[in-house]
N, C-alpha and C positions, 0 to 999 in steps of 0.2 A: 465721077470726079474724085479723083485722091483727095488725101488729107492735105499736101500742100497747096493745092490746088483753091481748093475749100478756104483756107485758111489767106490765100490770094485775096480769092475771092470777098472774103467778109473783112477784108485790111483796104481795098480797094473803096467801099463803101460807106467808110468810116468821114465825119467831116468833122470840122472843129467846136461841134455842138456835145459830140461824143467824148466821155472824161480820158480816152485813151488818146485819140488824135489834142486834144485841147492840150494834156497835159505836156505833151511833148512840145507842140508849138510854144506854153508858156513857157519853157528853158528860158528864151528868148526874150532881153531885156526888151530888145525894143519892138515886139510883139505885142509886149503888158504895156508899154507905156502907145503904141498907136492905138490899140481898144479901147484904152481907159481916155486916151483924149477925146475920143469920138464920144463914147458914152455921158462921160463927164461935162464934159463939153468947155473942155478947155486946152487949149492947142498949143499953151507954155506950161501943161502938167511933165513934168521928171518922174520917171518911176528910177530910185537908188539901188533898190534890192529888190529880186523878184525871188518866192522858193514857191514850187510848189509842192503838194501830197505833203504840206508843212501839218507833222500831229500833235496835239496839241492834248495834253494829256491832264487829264481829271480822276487823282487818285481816289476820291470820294465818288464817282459816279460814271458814268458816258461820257468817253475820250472820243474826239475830234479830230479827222482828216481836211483838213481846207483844201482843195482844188488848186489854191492859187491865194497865197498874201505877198502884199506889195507893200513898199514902205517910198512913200512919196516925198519930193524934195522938200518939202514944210514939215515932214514927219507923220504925216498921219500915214495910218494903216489901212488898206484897202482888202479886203477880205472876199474873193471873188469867188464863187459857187455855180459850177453848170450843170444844168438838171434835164435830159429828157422825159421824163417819167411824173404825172402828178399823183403819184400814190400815197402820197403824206400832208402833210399841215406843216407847209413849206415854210411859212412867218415862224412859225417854233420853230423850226429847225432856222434859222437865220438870227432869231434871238438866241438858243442857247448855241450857236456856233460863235457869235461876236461877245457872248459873256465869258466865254472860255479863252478867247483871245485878249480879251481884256486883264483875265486872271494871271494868263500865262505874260503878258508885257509888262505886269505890275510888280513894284517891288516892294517889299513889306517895311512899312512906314512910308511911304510915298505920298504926299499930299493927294488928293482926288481933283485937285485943280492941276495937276501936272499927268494925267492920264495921257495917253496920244488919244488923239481923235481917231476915230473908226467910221471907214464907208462900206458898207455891206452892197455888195453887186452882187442880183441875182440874174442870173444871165438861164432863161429857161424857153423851152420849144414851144409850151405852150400858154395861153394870156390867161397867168394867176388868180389875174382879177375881175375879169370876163366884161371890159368897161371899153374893150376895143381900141385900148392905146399899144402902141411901141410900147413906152416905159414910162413907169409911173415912180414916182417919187415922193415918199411917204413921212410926214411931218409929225411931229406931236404940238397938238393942240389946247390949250386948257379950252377945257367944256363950255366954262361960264361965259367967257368972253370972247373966242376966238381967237387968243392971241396965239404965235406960234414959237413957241419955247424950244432950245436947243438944249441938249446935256452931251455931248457929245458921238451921237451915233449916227448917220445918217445912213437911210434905206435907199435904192437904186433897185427897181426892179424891171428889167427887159425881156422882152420874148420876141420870136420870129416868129408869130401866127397871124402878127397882124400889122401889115405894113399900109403906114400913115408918108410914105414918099419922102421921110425924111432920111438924113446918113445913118443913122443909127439904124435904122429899119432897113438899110442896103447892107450894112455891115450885119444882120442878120442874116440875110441871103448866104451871104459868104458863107456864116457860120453852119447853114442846114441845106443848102443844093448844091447835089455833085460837081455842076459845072460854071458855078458864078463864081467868077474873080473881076476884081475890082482894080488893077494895076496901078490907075489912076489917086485915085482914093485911100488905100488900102494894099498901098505895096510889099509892106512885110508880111500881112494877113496871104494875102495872094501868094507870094512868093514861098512861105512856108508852107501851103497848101498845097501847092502845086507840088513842091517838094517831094513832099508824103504819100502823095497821091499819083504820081507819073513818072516819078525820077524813080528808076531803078534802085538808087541809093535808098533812099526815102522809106520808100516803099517795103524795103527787105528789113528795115527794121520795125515799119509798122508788121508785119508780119511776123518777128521775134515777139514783139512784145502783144500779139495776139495770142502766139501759142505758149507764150508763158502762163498767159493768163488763164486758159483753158485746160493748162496741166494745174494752175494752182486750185483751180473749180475744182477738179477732179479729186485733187488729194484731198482740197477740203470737204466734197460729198463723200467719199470715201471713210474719212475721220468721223463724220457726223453718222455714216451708217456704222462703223462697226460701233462708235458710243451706243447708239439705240440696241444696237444685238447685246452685247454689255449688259446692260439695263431690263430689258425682256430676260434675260437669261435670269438675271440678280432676283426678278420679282417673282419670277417663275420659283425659283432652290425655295425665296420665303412661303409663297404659297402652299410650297408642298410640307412645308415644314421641316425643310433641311437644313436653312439658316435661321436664323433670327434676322428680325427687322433690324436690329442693332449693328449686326455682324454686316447685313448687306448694305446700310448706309455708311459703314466704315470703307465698305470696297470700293463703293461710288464717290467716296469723297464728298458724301452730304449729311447734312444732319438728320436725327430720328424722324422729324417732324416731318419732313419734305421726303422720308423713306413712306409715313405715314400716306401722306398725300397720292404720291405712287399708285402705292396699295388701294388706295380709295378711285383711282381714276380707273372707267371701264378696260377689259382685259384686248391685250391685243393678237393673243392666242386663239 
Protein backbone atom coordinates (compact mmCIF):
# COMPACT_ATOMS: atom_id res chain seq x y z
CA UNK A 1 0.00 0.00 0.00
CA UNK A 2 1.55 3.55 -0.82
CA UNK A 3 1.83 6.46 1.37
CA UNK A 4 -1.29 8.04 -0.09
CA UNK A 5 -3.03 5.30 0.15
CA UNK A 6 -2.09 4.80 3.90
CA UNK A 7 -2.75 8.07 4.57
CA UNK A 8 -6.69 7.19 2.90
CA UNK A 9 -6.67 4.85 4.81
CA UNK A 10 -5.91 6.20 8.47
CA UNK A 11 -8.23 9.62 7.35
CA UNK A 12 -11.06 7.14 6.62
CA UNK A 13 -11.13 5.73 10.26
CA UNK A 14 -10.95 8.74 12.02
CA UNK A 15 -14.63 9.66 13.91
CA UNK A 16 -15.38 12.77 15.80
CA UNK A 17 -13.91 11.26 19.19
CA UNK A 18 -10.47 11.86 17.41
CA UNK A 19 -8.96 15.71 18.05
CA UNK A 20 -8.40 15.84 14.17
CA UNK A 21 -12.00 14.93 12.83
CA UNK A 22 -13.60 16.70 16.13
CA UNK A 23 -11.66 19.84 15.42
CA UNK A 24 -12.69 20.30 11.96
CA UNK A 25 -16.46 19.46 12.57
CA UNK A 26 -16.18 22.28 15.55
CA UNK A 27 -15.58 25.08 12.71
CA UNK A 28 -19.20 24.63 12.69
CA UNK A 29 -21.54 26.95 14.77
CA UNK A 30 -24.12 24.84 14.73
CA UNK A 31 -22.18 21.63 15.33
CA UNK A 32 -21.09 23.11 19.00
CA UNK A 33 -24.40 24.35 19.73
CA UNK A 34 -26.38 20.70 18.74
CA UNK A 35 -23.79 18.78 21.18
CA UNK A 36 -23.92 21.07 23.75
CA UNK A 37 -27.80 21.02 23.63
CA UNK A 38 -27.82 17.40 23.96
CA UNK A 39 -25.12 17.19 26.54
CA UNK A 40 -26.32 20.19 28.50
CA UNK A 41 -29.57 19.32 28.15
CA UNK A 42 -31.04 22.20 27.06
CA UNK A 43 -32.71 22.63 23.73
CA UNK A 44 -32.97 26.81 23.75
CA UNK A 45 -28.92 26.84 24.66
CA UNK A 46 -27.20 29.51 21.54
CA UNK A 47 -23.62 28.93 21.15
CA UNK A 48 -22.50 33.06 19.94
CA UNK A 49 -18.79 32.20 19.19
CA UNK A 50 -17.27 28.98 18.67
CA UNK A 51 -12.93 28.84 18.18
CA UNK A 52 -11.34 26.09 18.40
CA UNK A 53 -7.24 24.90 18.99
CA UNK A 54 -8.18 28.34 21.07
CA UNK A 55 -4.32 28.87 23.17
CA UNK A 56 -4.43 30.14 25.75
CA UNK A 57 -1.08 31.17 27.11
CA UNK A 58 0.53 31.21 30.61
CA UNK A 59 3.65 33.31 30.51
CA UNK A 60 4.59 32.04 34.20
CA UNK A 61 4.05 28.26 33.41
CA UNK A 62 2.17 25.59 31.07
CA UNK A 63 0.22 27.22 28.06
CA UNK A 64 -3.03 25.74 27.13
CA UNK A 65 -4.58 24.42 23.84
CA UNK A 66 -8.58 24.00 24.45
CA UNK A 67 -10.17 21.68 21.62
CA UNK A 68 -13.03 23.70 21.58
CA UNK A 69 -14.41 27.24 23.69
CA UNK A 70 -17.82 28.37 23.29
CA UNK A 71 -19.28 31.53 24.46
CA UNK A 72 -23.14 30.93 25.06
CA UNK A 73 -25.98 33.34 24.60
CA UNK A 74 -26.11 34.35 28.63
CA UNK A 75 -22.22 34.52 28.38
CA UNK A 76 -20.70 31.91 29.94
CA UNK A 77 -17.96 29.99 28.62
CA UNK A 78 -17.86 26.51 27.69
CA UNK A 79 -14.59 25.03 27.54
CA UNK A 80 -14.92 21.61 25.64
CA UNK A 81 -11.88 18.80 25.88
CA UNK A 82 -11.78 15.35 23.79
CA UNK A 83 -9.62 12.74 25.11
CA UNK A 84 -9.09 9.10 23.70
CA UNK A 85 -6.37 8.19 25.71
CA UNK A 86 -6.55 7.82 29.85
CA UNK A 87 -2.76 8.34 30.50
CA UNK A 88 -2.99 11.41 32.75
CA UNK A 89 -5.06 12.71 35.85
CA UNK A 90 -7.70 14.10 33.54
CA UNK A 91 -9.55 16.23 36.71
CA UNK A 92 -6.02 18.28 36.83
CA UNK A 93 -5.80 18.75 33.49
CA UNK A 94 -9.62 20.18 33.43
CA UNK A 95 -8.80 22.37 36.61
CA UNK A 96 -5.78 23.90 35.34
CA UNK A 97 -7.22 24.23 31.75
CA UNK A 98 -10.50 26.21 33.12
CA UNK A 99 -7.99 28.35 35.64
CA UNK A 100 -6.19 29.54 32.58
CA UNK A 101 -9.32 30.43 30.73
CA UNK A 102 -10.43 32.20 33.63
CA UNK A 103 -7.00 34.16 33.72
CA UNK A 104 -7.00 34.76 30.08
CA UNK A 105 -11.05 36.30 30.05
CA UNK A 106 -10.18 38.37 33.22
CA UNK A 107 -9.38 41.89 33.16
CA UNK A 108 -7.08 43.44 35.71
CA UNK A 109 -9.21 45.14 38.32
CA UNK A 110 -12.42 43.33 37.34
CA UNK A 111 -14.52 42.62 40.18
CA UNK A 112 -14.52 38.53 40.81
CA UNK A 113 -18.43 38.76 40.99
CA UNK A 114 -18.21 39.82 37.21
CA UNK A 115 -16.06 36.67 36.16
CA UNK A 116 -18.24 34.72 33.13
CA UNK A 117 -19.24 31.46 34.41
CA UNK A 118 -17.39 28.50 32.99
CA UNK A 119 -18.65 24.80 32.02
CA UNK A 120 -15.85 22.32 31.54
CA UNK A 121 -17.09 19.44 29.13
CA UNK A 122 -15.14 16.37 29.15
CA UNK A 123 -16.02 14.57 26.43
CA UNK A 124 -13.75 11.12 26.76
CA UNK A 125 -13.88 7.26 25.20
CA UNK A 126 -13.42 6.01 28.27
CA UNK A 127 -15.64 6.08 31.83
CA UNK A 128 -13.22 8.35 33.99
CA UNK A 129 -15.01 7.39 36.89
CA UNK A 130 -15.57 3.78 36.49
CA UNK A 131 -19.43 4.32 38.27
CA UNK A 132 -20.89 2.97 34.83
CA UNK A 133 -22.62 6.28 33.95
CA UNK A 134 -22.87 8.22 30.49
CA UNK A 135 -22.04 11.52 32.34
CA UNK A 136 -21.55 12.55 35.50
CA UNK A 137 -21.75 15.97 36.79
CA UNK A 138 -19.45 17.02 39.48
CA UNK A 139 -20.53 19.51 42.33
CA UNK A 140 -18.81 21.18 45.24
CA UNK A 141 -20.09 20.19 48.40
CA UNK A 142 -19.20 21.56 51.91
CA UNK A 143 -18.19 18.47 53.89
CA UNK A 144 -20.10 19.50 57.07
CA UNK A 145 -23.36 19.73 55.72
CA UNK A 146 -23.95 18.71 52.44
CA UNK A 147 -24.96 21.68 51.13
CA UNK A 148 -24.07 22.40 47.44
CA UNK A 149 -22.16 25.54 46.90
CA UNK A 150 -21.60 27.25 43.40
CA UNK A 151 -18.49 29.67 42.55
CA UNK A 152 -18.79 29.57 39.24
CA UNK A 153 -17.27 26.51 37.38
CA UNK A 154 -19.25 23.78 36.49
CA UNK A 155 -17.88 20.02 35.51
CA UNK A 156 -19.67 17.88 32.77
CA UNK A 157 -18.08 14.73 32.26
CA UNK A 158 -19.12 12.26 29.28
CA UNK A 159 -17.68 9.06 27.87
CA UNK A 160 -18.93 6.53 25.12
CA UNK A 161 -17.96 3.18 27.00
CA UNK A 162 -20.99 3.14 28.64
CA UNK A 163 -24.30 3.52 27.15
CA UNK A 164 -27.30 3.90 29.80
CA UNK A 165 -29.97 4.40 26.42
CA UNK A 166 -30.14 7.81 26.93
CA UNK A 167 -29.51 10.73 23.83
CA UNK A 168 -26.49 11.55 25.21
CA UNK A 169 -25.13 8.02 25.24
CA UNK A 170 -26.51 7.76 21.23
CA UNK A 171 -24.73 10.89 20.53
CA UNK A 172 -21.62 8.98 21.86
CA UNK A 173 -22.10 6.38 19.24
CA UNK A 174 -21.98 9.01 16.69
CA UNK A 175 -18.89 10.14 18.16
CA UNK A 176 -16.73 6.57 18.40
CA UNK A 177 -18.53 3.98 15.54
CA UNK A 178 -17.61 4.13 12.02
CA UNK A 179 -21.02 3.87 10.86
CA UNK A 180 -23.65 5.31 13.31
CA UNK A 181 -25.44 8.40 12.15
CA UNK A 182 -28.17 9.64 13.72
CA UNK A 183 -30.23 11.91 10.92
CA UNK A 184 -33.04 12.17 13.01
CA UNK A 185 -31.54 13.28 16.32
CA UNK A 186 -28.40 14.63 15.28
CA UNK A 187 -28.42 16.03 11.96
CA UNK A 188 -25.49 18.33 11.86
CA UNK A 189 -23.44 15.66 13.86
CA UNK A 190 -24.32 13.13 10.98
CA UNK A 191 -24.19 15.36 8.26
CA UNK A 192 -20.57 16.67 8.95
CA UNK A 193 -19.56 13.21 9.47
CA UNK A 194 -20.68 11.76 6.79
CA UNK A 195 -18.94 14.59 5.10
CA UNK A 196 -15.48 13.75 6.19
CA UNK A 197 -15.86 10.39 5.93
CA UNK A 198 -17.56 9.62 2.40
CA UNK A 199 -17.70 12.78 0.40
CA UNK A 200 -14.88 12.85 -1.66
CA UNK A 201 -14.62 16.55 -0.81
CA UNK A 202 -14.54 15.73 2.93
CA UNK A 203 -12.51 13.27 2.89
CA UNK A 204 -9.37 15.01 0.82
CA UNK A 205 -9.08 17.31 3.30
CA UNK A 206 -9.11 14.98 6.11
CA UNK A 207 -6.32 13.49 4.30
CA UNK A 208 -4.29 16.96 3.99
CA UNK A 209 -4.54 17.61 7.39
CA UNK A 210 -3.32 13.85 8.25
CA UNK A 211 -0.37 14.33 6.31
CA UNK A 212 0.41 17.55 7.54
CA UNK A 213 0.30 16.23 10.73
CA UNK A 214 2.63 13.39 10.10
CA UNK A 215 5.34 15.67 8.45
CA UNK A 216 4.95 17.95 11.64
CA UNK A 217 5.79 14.48 13.75
CA UNK A 218 8.44 14.01 11.72
CA UNK A 219 10.24 17.42 11.78
CA UNK A 220 9.49 17.41 15.29
CA UNK A 221 11.24 13.88 16.08
CA UNK A 222 13.88 14.92 13.94
CA UNK A 223 14.58 18.40 16.02
CA UNK A 224 14.30 16.33 19.23
CA UNK A 225 17.05 13.85 17.76
CA UNK A 226 19.48 16.08 16.43
CA UNK A 227 19.05 18.18 20.06
CA UNK A 228 19.99 14.77 22.00
CA UNK A 229 23.05 14.19 19.25
CA UNK A 230 23.90 18.09 20.37
CA UNK A 231 23.86 17.15 23.78
CA UNK A 232 25.93 13.47 23.75
CA UNK A 233 28.26 15.23 21.56
CA UNK A 234 28.51 18.53 24.39
CA UNK A 235 28.94 15.94 27.31
CA UNK A 236 31.16 13.82 25.44
CA UNK A 237 34.20 17.33 24.49
CA UNK A 238 33.39 17.89 28.60
CA UNK A 239 34.22 14.52 29.50
CA UNK A 240 37.32 14.30 27.68
CA UNK A 241 38.27 17.48 28.87
CA UNK A 242 38.16 19.47 25.73
CA UNK A 243 35.67 21.97 27.08
CA UNK A 244 34.72 23.16 30.23
CA UNK A 245 31.42 22.43 31.90
CA UNK A 246 31.01 26.21 31.69
CA UNK A 247 31.85 26.44 27.99
CA UNK A 248 29.32 23.37 27.13
CA UNK A 249 26.30 24.80 29.23
CA UNK A 250 26.91 28.04 27.20
CA UNK A 251 26.50 25.99 23.89
CA UNK A 252 23.31 24.33 25.14
CA UNK A 253 21.69 27.37 26.31
CA UNK A 254 21.58 26.03 29.98
CA UNK A 255 22.87 26.80 33.10
CA UNK A 256 26.21 25.37 34.96
CA UNK A 257 24.06 23.51 37.38
CA UNK A 258 21.79 21.48 34.90
CA UNK A 259 25.43 21.12 32.72
CA UNK A 260 26.31 19.67 36.27
CA UNK A 261 23.24 17.35 36.33
CA UNK A 262 24.23 16.13 32.75
CA UNK A 263 27.29 15.04 33.81
CA UNK A 264 26.09 13.25 36.79
CA UNK A 265 23.30 11.19 34.84
CA UNK A 266 24.61 7.58 33.48
CA UNK A 267 26.58 7.73 30.10
CA UNK A 268 24.90 7.12 26.88
CA UNK A 269 28.00 6.19 25.03
Amino acid sequence: MGNRAKIREEARKLNPIDDTMFQVMAEKNDFCQEILRVILQDSDLLVLQNKTQRELRNLQGRSVELDLDCILGDGTQVAVEVQKSDLDDHQRRVRYNTACLTTNTTDPGQCFKEIPDIISVFISKFDIFHQNKTVYHVDRIIRETSMKVYNGLSEVYVNASVDDGSDIADLMKLFVDDEYYDDGRYPVSSREKRYLKKDEGGLSRMCEIVERLRDEARAEGLAEGLAQGETNIILSLIRQEIITPAQGAAQLGISVDQMRQLLASPSDE
